[in-house]
C-alpha positions in Angstrom: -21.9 -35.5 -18.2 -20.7 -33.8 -15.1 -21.5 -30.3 -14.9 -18.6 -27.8 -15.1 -17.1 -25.2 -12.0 -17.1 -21.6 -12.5 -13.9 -19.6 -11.1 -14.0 -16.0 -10.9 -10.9 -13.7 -10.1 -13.0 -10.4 -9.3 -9.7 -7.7 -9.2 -9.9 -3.8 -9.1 -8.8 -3.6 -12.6 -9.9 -6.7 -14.5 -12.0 -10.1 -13.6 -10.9 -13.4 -15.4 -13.5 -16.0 -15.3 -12.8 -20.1 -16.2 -14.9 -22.8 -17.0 -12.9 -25.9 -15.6 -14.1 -29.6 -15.2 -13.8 -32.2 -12.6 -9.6 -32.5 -13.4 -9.3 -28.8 -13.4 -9.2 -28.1 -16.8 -9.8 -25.4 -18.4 -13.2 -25.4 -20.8 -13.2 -21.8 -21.4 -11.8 -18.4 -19.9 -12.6 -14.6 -20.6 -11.5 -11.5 -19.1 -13.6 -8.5 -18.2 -13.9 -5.2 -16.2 -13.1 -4.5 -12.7 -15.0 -5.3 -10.1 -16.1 -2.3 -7.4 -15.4 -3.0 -3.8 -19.3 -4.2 -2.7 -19.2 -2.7 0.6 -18.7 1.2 -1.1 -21.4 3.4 -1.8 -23.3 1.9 -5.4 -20.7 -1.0 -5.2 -23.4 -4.2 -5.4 -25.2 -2.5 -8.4 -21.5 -1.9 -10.1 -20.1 -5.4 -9.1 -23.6 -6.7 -11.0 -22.7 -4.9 -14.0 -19.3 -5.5 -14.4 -19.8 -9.4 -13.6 -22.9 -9.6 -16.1 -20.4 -8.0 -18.9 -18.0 -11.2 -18.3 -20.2 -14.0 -17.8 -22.0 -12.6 -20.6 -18.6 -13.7 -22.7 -18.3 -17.1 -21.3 -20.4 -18.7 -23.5 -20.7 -22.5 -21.9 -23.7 -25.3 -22.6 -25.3 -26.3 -20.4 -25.4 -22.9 -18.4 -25.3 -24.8 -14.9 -22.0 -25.6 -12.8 -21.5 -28.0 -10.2 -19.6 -25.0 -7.8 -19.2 -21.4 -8.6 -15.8 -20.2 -6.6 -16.4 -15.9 -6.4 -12.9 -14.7 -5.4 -13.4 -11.0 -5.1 -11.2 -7.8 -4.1 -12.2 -6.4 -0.3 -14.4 -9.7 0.6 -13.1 -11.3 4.0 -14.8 -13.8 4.8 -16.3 -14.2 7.0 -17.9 -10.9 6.2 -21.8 -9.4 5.9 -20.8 -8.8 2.1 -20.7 -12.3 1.7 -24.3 -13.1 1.7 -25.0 -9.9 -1.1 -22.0 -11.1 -3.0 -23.5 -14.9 -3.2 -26.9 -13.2 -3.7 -25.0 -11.3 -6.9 -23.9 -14.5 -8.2 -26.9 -16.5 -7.7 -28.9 -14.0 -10.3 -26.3 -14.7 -12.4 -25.6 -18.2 -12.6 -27.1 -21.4 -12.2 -24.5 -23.3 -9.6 -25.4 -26.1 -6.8 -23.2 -24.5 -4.4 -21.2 -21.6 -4.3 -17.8 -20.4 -2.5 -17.5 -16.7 -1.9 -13.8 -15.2 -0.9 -11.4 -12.4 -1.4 -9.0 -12.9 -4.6 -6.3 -12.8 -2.0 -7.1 -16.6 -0.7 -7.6 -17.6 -4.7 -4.1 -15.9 -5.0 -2.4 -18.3 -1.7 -3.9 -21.4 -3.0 -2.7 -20.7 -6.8 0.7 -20.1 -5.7 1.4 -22.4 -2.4 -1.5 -24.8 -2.1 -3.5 -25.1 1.6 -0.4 -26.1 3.3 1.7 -23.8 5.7 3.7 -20.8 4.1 2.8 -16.6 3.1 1.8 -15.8 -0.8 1.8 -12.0 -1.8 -0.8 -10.8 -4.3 0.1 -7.8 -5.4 -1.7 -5.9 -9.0 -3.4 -2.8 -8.8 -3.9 -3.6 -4.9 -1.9 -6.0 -2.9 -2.7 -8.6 -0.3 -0.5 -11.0 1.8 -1.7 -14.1 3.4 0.4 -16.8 5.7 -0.9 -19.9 6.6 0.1 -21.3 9.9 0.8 -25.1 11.0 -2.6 -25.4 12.5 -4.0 -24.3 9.0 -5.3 -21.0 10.3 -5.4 -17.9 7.7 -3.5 -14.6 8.9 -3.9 -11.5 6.7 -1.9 -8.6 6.2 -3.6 -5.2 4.1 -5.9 -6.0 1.5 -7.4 -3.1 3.0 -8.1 -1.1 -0.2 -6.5 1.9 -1.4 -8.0 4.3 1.1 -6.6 2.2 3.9 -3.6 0.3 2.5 -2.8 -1.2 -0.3 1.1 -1.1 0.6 3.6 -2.1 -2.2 0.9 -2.4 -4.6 0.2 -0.6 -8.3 -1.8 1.5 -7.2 0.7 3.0 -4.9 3.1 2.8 -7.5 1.1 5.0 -9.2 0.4 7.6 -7.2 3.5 7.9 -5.6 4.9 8.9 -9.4 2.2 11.2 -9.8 2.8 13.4 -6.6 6.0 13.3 -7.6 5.6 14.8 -11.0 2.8 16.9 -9.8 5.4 18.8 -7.2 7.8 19.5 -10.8 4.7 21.0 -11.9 3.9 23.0 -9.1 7.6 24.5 -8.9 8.9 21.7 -6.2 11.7 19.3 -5.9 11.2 16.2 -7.6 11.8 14.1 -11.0 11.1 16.1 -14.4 11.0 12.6 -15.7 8.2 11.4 -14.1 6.4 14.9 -14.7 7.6 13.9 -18.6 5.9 10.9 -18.1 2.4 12.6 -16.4 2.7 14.6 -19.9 3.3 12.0 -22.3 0.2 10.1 -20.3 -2.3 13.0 -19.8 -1.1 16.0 -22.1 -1.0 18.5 -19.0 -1.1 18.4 -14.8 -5.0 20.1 -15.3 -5.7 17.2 -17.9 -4.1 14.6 -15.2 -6.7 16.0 -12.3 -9.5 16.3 -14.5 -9.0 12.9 -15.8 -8.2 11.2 -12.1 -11.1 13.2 -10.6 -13.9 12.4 -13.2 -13.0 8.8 -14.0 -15.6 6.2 -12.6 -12.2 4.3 -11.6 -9.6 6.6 -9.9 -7.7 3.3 -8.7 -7.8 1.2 -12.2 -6.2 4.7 -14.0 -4.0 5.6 -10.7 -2.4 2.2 -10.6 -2.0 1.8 -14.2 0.8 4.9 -14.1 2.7 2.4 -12.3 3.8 1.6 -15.6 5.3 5.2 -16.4 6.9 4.6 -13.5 8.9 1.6 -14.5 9.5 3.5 -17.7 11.1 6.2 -15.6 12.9 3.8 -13.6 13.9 2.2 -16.5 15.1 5.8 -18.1 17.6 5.5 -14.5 15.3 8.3 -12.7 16.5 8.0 -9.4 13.3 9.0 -7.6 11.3 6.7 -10.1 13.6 3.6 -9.0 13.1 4.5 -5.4 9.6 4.1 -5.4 9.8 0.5 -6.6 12.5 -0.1 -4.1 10.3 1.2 -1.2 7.1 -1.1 -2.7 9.2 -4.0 -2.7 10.2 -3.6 0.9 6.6 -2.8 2.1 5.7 -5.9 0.9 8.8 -8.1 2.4 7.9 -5.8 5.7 4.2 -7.5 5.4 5.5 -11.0 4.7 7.3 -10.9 7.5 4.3 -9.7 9.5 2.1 -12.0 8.6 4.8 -15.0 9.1 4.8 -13.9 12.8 1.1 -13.7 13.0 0.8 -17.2 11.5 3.8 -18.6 14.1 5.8 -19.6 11.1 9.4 -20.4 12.0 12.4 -18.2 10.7 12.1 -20.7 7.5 9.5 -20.7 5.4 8.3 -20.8 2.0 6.7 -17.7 0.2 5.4 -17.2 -3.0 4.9 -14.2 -5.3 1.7 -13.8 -7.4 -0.3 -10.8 -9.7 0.5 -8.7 -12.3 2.7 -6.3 -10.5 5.8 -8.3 -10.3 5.7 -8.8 -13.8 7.6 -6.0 -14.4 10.5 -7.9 -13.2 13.5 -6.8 -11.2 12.1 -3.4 -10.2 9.7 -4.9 -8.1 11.3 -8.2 -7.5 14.8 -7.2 -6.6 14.1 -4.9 -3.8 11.6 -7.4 -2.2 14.0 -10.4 -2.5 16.8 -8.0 -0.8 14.5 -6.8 1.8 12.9 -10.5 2.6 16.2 -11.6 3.1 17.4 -8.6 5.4 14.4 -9.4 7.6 14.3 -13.0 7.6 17.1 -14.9 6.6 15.1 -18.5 6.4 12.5 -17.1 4.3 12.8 -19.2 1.1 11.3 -17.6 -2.3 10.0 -20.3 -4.4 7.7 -20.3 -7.9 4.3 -20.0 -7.4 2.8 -23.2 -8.9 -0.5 -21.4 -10.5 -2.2 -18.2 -10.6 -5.5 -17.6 -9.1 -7.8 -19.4 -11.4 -6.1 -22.1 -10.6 -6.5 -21.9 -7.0 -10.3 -20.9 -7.6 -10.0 -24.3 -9.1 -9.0 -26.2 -6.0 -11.7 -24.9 -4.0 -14.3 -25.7 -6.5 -12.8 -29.3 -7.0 -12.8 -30.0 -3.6 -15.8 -32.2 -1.6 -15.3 -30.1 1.7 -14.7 -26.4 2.7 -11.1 -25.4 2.2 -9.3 -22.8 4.2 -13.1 -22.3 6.0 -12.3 -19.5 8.1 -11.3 -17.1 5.1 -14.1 -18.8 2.5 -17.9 -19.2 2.8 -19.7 -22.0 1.4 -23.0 -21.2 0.5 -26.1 -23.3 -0.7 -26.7 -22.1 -4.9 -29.8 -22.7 -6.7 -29.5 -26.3 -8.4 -30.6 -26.6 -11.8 
């Protein structure tokens, strides 16, 4: 029997992990925690962790895999984290070669394939990548929340916080979005006590993106602006990365992660915006998520996308 692939989808706010076999189906899939950024301070002991408590679900026989495809959050390849990352995985798991990446290229090949076009990943942080005639990799943020992070959940989130924060502070702003820091925290003190001391500031910042669709929802002006600005970061960095890539005014892009599942919010104002910018731009259904692109790379006999995805000797069985 031919041994299985391993995919892993290592986000900021949750990791999905697949089993597939030689056709790409899927044997088995769990989701676990975040995974920390390896290059921050304590990051490659937290990653270990958190990636341990997954695999620790995915209960496959036999244990070994023919390719283990590591799509994690921050990891450019090519990168000096990818040699600790693949070191991570190889105390882990028993694979005969390994792939290490950022979930940003798992995200491109999910939705559009290896062929020439921009996918946006946007969830808790948000990523766009545009692939050029020659096959060449382009990236635009994926820089972390620190750094960038544009249009993603995370900014989402804190722009709604701030926002309710100045209500509470006797500023302009939106009393519903300091209604929703409230309903979510109790009080502003519990809402800086809570962002300060948690062990994942991003996770919990991003995930008030959702008060903020609530707000929007309500028809909060201010709440419904800061979608509308997201979506056009995010159409502002498709566009950039189409240039960088020498795409011509028409060209496909695809949308992918959790973030524009909230719908017209999100997908509205980038749609508007993509259009405004470049008229030839052509939205299209992505054709799978990232497991699914992890998938590709795994199945395939030779590096794919090389210059944004290592290929690294494992530790055969």
């Amino acid at each position: 029997m031919t041994a299985p692939h391993l995919v892993i989808d290592g986000g900021k706010s949750k990791t999905a992990a697949a089993a597939v076999d030689a056709d790409g189906r899927v044997l088995a899939s769990v989701t676990g925690p975040g995974l920390a950024m390896i290059g921050e301070p304590g990051g490659a002991d937290a990653l270990t962790r958190s990636l341990a408590a997954t695999l620790a679900q995915l209960d496959m026989r036999p244990p070994a895999f023919a390719t283990a495809v590591f799509g994690l959050n921050g990891v450019h390849s090519p990168s000096r984290e990818v040699d600790a990352a693949a070191a991570i995985l190889r105390g882990l798991v028993t694979a005969q070669r390994i792939v290490v990446t950022s979930d940003g290229v798992l995200g491109y090949v999910g939705a559009m394939g290896t062929g020439p076009g921009v996918a946006v990943t946007a969830g808790t942080g948000s990523v766009i990548l545009a692939v050029g005639a020659d096959g060449f990799v382009h990236r635009v943020d994926g820089d972390g929340p620190l750094l960038g992070d544009r249009g993603s959940g995370y900014a989402i989130g804190l722009a709604g916080l701030r926002v309710g924060m100045r209500v509470v502070d006797g500023l302009d702003g939106s009393s519903v979005l300091a209604e929703e820091l409230r309903r979510e925290y109790g009080t502003a003190d519990d809402a800086v006590r809570s962002v300060h001391g948690s062990s994942t500031p991003t996770k919990l910042i991003a995930a008030f993106s959702r008060n903020v669709a609530r707000a929007a929802e309500r028809g909060d002006p201010m709440a419904t602006a800061i979608w509308r600005h997201a979506g056009a970061d995010l159409a502002r960095g498709v566009l950039a990365a189409a240039r960088r890539a020498g795409l011509a005014d028409s060209f496909e892009v695809a949308t992918s992660g959790g973030l524009f599942r909230v719908g017209s919010l999100l997908s509205e104002p980038f749609a508007d915006e993509l259009h405004r910018l470049a008229g030839g731009a052509r939205l299209r259904p992505a054709a799978g998520d990232a497991l699914a692109g992890g998938a590709v790379l795994a199945r395939s006999p030779r590096p794919v996308l090389a210059a944004v995805s290592s290929w690294v000797p494992g530790t055969p069985a």
